[in-house]
N, C-alpha and C positions, 0 to 999 in steps of 0.2 A: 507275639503271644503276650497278652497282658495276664499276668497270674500264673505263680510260680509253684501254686501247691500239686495235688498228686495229680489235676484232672491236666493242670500246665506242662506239668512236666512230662506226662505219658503223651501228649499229644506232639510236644517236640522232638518227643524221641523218637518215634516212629515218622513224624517230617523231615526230623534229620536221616534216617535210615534210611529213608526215599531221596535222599542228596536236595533235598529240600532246606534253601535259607534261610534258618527260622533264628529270632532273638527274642528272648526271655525278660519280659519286662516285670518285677516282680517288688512290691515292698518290705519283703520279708519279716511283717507282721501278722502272721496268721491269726483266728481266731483260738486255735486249739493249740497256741503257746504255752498256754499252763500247765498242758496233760501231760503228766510223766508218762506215760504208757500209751500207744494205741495200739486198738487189738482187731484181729478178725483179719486181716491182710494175709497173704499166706508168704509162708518161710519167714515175716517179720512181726508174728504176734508179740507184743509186747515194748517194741519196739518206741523212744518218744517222738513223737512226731516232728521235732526240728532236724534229729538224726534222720530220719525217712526223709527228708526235703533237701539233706546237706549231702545226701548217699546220691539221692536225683540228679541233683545239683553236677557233681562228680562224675557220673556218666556220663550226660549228655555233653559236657564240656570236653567230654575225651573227641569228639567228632567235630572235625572243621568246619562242618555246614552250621555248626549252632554257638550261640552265645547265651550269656548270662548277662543283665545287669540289674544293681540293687536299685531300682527307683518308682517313684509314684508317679503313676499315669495321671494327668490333668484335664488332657480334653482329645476327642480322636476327633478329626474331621473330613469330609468327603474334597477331593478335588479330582481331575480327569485323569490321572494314572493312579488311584487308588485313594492310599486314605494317608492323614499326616496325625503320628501321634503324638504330641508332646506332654515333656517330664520335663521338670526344672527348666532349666534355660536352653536345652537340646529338643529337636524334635527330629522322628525319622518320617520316611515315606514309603509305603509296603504296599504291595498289591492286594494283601486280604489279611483282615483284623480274626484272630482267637480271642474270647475272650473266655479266662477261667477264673475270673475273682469272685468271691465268696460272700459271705451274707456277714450283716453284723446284728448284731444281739438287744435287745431291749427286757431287762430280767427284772423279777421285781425288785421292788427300791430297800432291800436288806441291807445294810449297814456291813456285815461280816459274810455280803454272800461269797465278794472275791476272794479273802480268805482263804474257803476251802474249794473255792469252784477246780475242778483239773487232779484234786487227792480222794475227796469223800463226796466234794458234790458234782454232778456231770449232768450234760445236758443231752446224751446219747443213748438210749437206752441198748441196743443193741451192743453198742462200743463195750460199756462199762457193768452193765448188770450181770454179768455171769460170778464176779467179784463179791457179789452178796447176794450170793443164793441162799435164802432162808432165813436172812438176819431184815433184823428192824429198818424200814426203808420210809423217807419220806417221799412225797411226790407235790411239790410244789410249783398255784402256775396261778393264772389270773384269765386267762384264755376258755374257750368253751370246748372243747375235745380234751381235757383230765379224765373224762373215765372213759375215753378208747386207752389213753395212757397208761392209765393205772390196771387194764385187761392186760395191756404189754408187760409191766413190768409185774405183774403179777404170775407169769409163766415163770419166773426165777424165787421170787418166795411174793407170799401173800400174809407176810406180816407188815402189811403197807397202811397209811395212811396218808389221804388228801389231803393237804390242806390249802384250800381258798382263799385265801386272805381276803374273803366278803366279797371276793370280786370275780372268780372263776363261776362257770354256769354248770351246774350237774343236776339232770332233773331228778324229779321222784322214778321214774322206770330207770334208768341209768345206776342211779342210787343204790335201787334193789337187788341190780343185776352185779353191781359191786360187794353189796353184802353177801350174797349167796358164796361168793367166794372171799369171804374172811373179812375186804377192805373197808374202812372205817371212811368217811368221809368228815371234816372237821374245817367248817364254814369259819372258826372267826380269826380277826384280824391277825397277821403273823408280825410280831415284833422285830425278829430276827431270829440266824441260824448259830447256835453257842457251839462250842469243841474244844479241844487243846492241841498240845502238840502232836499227839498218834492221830487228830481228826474229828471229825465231825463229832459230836456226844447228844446235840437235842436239838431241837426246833422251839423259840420261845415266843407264846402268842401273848399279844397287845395286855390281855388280862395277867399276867404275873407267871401262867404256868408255863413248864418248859417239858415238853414231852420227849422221853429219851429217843432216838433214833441215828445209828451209827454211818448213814450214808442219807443223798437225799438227792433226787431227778427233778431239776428244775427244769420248767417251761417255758422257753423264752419266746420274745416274739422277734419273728425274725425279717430281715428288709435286705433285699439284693444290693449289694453296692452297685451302682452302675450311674451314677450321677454323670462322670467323664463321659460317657457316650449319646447323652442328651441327644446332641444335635444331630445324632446319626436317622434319629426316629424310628426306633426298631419295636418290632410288636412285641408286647406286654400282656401277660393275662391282669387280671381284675389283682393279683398282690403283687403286680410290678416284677413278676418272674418274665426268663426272655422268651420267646415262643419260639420252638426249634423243631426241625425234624427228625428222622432217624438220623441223619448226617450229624446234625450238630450244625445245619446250615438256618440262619434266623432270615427274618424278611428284608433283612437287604443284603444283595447278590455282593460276595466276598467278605462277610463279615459272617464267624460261624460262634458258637458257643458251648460249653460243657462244664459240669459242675453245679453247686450250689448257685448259682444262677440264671441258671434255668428251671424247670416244675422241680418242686422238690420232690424230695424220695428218700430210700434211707441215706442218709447222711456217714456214710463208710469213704474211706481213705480207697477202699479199693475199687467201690463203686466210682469214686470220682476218676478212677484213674482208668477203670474200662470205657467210661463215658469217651476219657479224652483219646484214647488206643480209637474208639472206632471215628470218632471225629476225624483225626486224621486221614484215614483210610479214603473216607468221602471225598475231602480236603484234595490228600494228592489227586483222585483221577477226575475232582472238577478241572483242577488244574490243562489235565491234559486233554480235558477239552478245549 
């Protein structure tokens, strides 16, 4: 199991409940380390999301079939009893590759976006927007889907504004279909995002002004990590996600996938962790074929 977040962990846990050998290969650098809070899970809304990985963590470690270790996968390769993966100077040898690691981020180039990324600014809309229902919201992105975005977070309040930094695409009909419900759209360049110690307070564009806004939904672009499994030659769609079935099974027989690297979808803790619950399911009764 290479990736230890919610899609890795669910899927070990039910390989180990099946007395299934499974080991957790995991670098316990998530991307959503910052966020004090994640939400929408059930029994742990609110919850931060190292606590939800370190509770995983603790379960599955209660059961003999499963292990845990802290390390970074470097290359998986095929050979005639399955696949060899090496981390640091150890490698193992396993009969079928999981793979649940996650995406990493490319935001725009703000000076103070880390700052507040994970308290006022968030890159989830469904995770984080119930938080500011009705209050002054930015939505910042460089990408061309900002005004499907900004319909989404416009169901929580519609005191929103776009802003593009010159570089996001929003046509004239998209435009209008954003005015009709309140949002502003504002093309020019963004300087950066200002705040203090309570949080985010404005958005300041290139020209001098700074426009108040107490939260702000950034759009990042996003890229599957999966450089390690190169050489396996597994099918990709057209953005490098892995091509899977209902199983979680990809196009090479014994190597399956779940999570954020695969087609994206909504991007939920809990979502990734149903992904990896049915993964498994498939997983063991390929097995016992």
């Amino acid at each position: 199991m290479i990736g230890g977040g919610p899609a890795g962990l669910s899927a070990a846990l039910n390989l180990a409940r099946a007395r299934r050998t499974t080991h957790v290969l995991d670098s316990n650098r998530p991307r959503n380390a910052a966020t004090f809070a994640a939400h929408g899970f059930v029994t742990r809304d609110g919850i931060p999301p190292l606590e939800l990985r370190r509770l995983g963590r603790e379960e599955l470690e209660a059961y003999p079939e499963a292990s845990f270790e802290k390390a970074v996968v470097t290359s998986v390769t095929r050979e005639a009893d399955g696949f060899v993966v090496a981390y640091g100077a150890t490698s193992i040898t396993t009969r079928t590759i999981v793979i649940t690691t996650g995406l990493t981020e490319k935001f725009p180039a703000l000076p103070s976006l880390r700052q507040f990324y994970g308290t006022t600014v968030h890159s989830c809309v469904e995770c984080d927007a119930y938080e500011y229902a009705d209050k002054p919201i930015a939505l910042i992105g460089e990408t061309d889907d900002l005004a499907e975005r900004a319909i989404l977070i416009s169901q929580w309040s519609r005191d929103l504004i776009v802003f593009t930094n010159g570089i996001g695409l929003i046509g004239e009909a998209d435009e209008a279909r954003l005015a009709e419900r309140g949002i502003r759209v504002d093309r020019r360049q963004v300087a950066d995002v200002t705040g203090d110690r309570s949080g985010l307070t404005g958005v300041t564009l290139a020209d001098g002004e700074t426009v108040p806004r107490v939260a702000a939904f950034v759009r990042p672009v996003y890229a599957p990590n999966l450089a390690y499994v190169d050489s396996l030659g597994l099918e990709a769609d057209a953005d490098g996600y892995l091509v899977v079935d209902g199983g979680g099974r990809t196009s090479v027989p014994g190597v399956y996938a779940a999570g954020d690297s695969t087609a994206p979808g909504p991007q939920q803790l809990i979502v990734a962790a149903g992904a990896g619950a049915k993964l498994a399911a498939a997983l063991n009764r390929d097995l016992l074929a």
